[in-house]
C-alpha positions, -999 to +999 in steps of 0.1 A: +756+711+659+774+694+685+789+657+681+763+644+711+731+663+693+744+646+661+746+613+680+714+611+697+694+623+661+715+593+648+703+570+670+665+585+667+667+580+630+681+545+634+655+535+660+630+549+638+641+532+608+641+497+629+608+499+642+594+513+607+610+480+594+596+454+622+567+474+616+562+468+578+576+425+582+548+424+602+523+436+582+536+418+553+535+380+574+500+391+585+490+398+548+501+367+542+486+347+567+454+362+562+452+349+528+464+316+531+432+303+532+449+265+525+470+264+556+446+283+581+473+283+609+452+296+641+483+303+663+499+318+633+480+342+626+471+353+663+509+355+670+512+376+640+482+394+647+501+404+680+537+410+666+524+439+644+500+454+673+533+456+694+550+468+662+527+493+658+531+507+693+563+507+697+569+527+667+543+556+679+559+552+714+592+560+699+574+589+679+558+599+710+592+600+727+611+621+699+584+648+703+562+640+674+528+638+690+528+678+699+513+686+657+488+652+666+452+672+664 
C-alpha cells in the first residue's frame, strides 16, 4: 500500500470517526432535551432536533461517498 492510499483511508477513518461523534452529541443533547420536561425549551429542542438530522446525514453521505451503500439491500 502506497503512502497516498494510506493517507486518504486515514482521512476516511478520521472523517468517519468525526461525524460518528457529532452524530452521537447530538443524540445525547436531544435525549436530554426531550426529557427535561421542567425547562421545556421550544427552540432548544427544534435546534437540536435539527443538529442530529444533519448529523445523521452527513455521516451516511460520507458512507455513501466511501462506497458503503453498494451491500445497502
Amino acid at each position: 500500500m502506497d503512502t497516498l492510499s494510506m493517507t486518504i483511508e486515514l482521512t476516511d477513518d478520521l472523517v468517519a470517526t468525526t461525524l460518528a461523534r457529532r452524530l452521537a452529541c447530538a443524540k445525547l443533547r436531544l435525549d436530554r432535551l426531550e426529557r427535561d420536561f421542567a425547562s421545556k425549551d421550544e427552540s432548544a429542542l427544534a435546534a437540536a432536533r435539527v443538529e442530529f438530522a444533519l448529523a445523521s446525514r452527513a455521516l451516511a453521505d460520507a458512507l455513501v461517498a466511501q462506497g458503503l451503500h453498494a451491500s445497502a439491500p
